[in-house]
C-alpha positions in Angstrom: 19.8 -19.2 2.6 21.2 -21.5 -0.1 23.5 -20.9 -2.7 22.8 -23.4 -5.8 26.0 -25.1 -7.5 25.3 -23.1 -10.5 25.6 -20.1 -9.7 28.2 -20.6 -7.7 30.0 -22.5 -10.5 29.1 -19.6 -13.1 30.7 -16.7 -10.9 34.0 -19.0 -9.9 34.3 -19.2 -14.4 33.5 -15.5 -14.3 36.5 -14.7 -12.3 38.6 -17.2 -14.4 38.2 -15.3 -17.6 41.5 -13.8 -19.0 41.3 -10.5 -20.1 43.0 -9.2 -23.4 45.9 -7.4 -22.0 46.9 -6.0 -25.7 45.6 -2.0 -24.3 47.8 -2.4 -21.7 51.3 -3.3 -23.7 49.9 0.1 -25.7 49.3 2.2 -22.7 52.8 1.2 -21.5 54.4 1.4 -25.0 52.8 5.2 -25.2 54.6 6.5 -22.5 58.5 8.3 -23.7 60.0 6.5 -21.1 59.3 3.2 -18.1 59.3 6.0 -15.2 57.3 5.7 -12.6 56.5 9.5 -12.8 54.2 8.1 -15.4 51.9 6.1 -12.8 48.9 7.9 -12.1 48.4 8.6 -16.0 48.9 5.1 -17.1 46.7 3.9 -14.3 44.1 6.5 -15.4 44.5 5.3 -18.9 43.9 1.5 -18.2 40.7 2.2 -15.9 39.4 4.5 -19.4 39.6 1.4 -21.2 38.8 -2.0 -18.7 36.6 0.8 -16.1 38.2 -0.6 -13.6 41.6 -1.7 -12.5 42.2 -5.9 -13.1 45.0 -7.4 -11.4 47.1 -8.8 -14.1 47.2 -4.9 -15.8 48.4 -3.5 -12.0 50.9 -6.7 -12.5 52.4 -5.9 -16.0 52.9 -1.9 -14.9 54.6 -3.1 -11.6 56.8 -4.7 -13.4 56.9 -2.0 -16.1 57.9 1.1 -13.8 59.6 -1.0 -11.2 57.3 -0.1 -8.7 56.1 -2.3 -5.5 52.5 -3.4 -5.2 52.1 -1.1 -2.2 53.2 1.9 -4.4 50.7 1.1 -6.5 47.7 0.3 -4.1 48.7 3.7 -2.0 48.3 5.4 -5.4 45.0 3.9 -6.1 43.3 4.3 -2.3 44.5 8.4 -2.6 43.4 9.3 -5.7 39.7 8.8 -5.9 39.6 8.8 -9.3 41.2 5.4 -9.7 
């Protein structure tokens, strides 16, 4: 089966888009303090808005809380919710 160029070329611009990351400085800003204690609701709170989880928001609260990307990702694959 073939894959035209197009399409191709439409889902590769797709996956380019930059998302507006402004929610996610709030959702971080909302919180009393950068403690990772705070994970799981800020992780819920950024899926409420985007539905999902992008990879520059799981970026900005690594670097937020001072968590790894494993912490993260081990939160995400045990809490079905996420």
């Amino acid at each position: 089966m073939e894959v035209s160029e197009s399409k191709v070329e439409n889902q590769d611009a797709a996956e380019e888009e930059e998302i507006d990351l402004t929610p996610v400085h709030e959702v971080l800003n909302s919180f009393p303090s950068q403690n990772r204690r705070y994970l799981i609701p800020i992780l819920q709170k950024i899926q409420a808005v985007y539905r999902y989880l992008p990879d520059e928001a799981l970026r900005l609260a690594m670097e937020k809380l001072e968590v790894t990307r494993a912490e993260i990702f081990g939160v995400i694959s045990f809490y079905p919710g996420l």
